[in-house]
Legacy VTK file of the C-alpha trace (Angstrom):
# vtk DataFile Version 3.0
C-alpha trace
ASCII
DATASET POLYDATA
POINTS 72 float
-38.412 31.361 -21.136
-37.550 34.658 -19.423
-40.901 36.354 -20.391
-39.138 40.152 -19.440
-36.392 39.648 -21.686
-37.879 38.233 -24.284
-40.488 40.662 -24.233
-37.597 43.307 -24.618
-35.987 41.689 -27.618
-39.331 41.889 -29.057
-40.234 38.574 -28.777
-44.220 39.012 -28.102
-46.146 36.701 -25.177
-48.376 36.026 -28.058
-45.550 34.828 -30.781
-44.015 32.728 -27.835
-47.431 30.825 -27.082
-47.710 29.343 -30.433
-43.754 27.962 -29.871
-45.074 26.556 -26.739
-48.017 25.120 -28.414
-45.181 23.617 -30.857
-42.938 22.323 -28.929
-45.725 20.733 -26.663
-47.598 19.103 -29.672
-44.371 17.489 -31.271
-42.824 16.445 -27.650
-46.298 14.659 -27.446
-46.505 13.049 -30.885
-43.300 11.570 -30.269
-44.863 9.679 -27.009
-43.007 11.592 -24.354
-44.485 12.980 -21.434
-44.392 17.109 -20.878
-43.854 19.651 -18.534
-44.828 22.876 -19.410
-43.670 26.244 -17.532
-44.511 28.443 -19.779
-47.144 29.501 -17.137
-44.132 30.884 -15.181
-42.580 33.262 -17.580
-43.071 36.305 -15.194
-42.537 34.646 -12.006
-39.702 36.022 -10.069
-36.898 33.914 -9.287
-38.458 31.010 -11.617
-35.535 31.562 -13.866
-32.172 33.042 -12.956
-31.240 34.994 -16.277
-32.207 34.548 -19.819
-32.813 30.537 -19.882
-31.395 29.095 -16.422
-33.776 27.573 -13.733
-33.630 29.695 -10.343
-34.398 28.718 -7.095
-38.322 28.852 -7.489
-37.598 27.022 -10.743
-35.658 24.259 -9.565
-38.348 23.528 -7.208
-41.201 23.051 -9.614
-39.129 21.090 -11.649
-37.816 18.623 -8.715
-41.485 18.345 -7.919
-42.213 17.310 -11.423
-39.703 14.631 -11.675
-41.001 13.233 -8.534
-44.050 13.054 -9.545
-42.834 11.589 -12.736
-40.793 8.918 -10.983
-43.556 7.461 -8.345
-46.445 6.983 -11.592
-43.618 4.741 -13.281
LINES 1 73
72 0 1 2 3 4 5 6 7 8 9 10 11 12 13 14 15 16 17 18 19 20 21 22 23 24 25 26 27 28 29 30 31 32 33 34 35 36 37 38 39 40 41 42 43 44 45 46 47 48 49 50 51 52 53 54 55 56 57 58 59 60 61 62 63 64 65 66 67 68 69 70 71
């Protein structure tokens, strides 16, 4: 997520890690492999407005499916 914004709708870095940790724990129960950019929340251009990949963000997510296609 947009770590700025959410930070200004009072969303705290530290509230938003355990959502992470949530959403990465049940994507893995179910078997599914995950990507996590939560790393990126600050980055600028990573995201484009609230919840769209930018530039910078499509590229680490083209990388990741990539990389995700050639271990299959």
């Amino acid at each position: 997520v947009n770590g700025p914004w959410y930070d200004y709708t009072g969303f705290p870095k530290e509230r938003r890690e355990v959502y992470y940790k949530k959403v990465r724990e049940q994507v893995e129960k179910a078997g599914y492999p995950v990507v996590d950019f939560s790393g990126h929340e600050y980055d600028k251009y990573f995201l484009k407005d609230t919840i769209h990949l930018g530039w910078k963000g499509w590229i680490y997510f083209d990388e990741a499916v990539q990389k995700f296609n050639s271990e299959k």
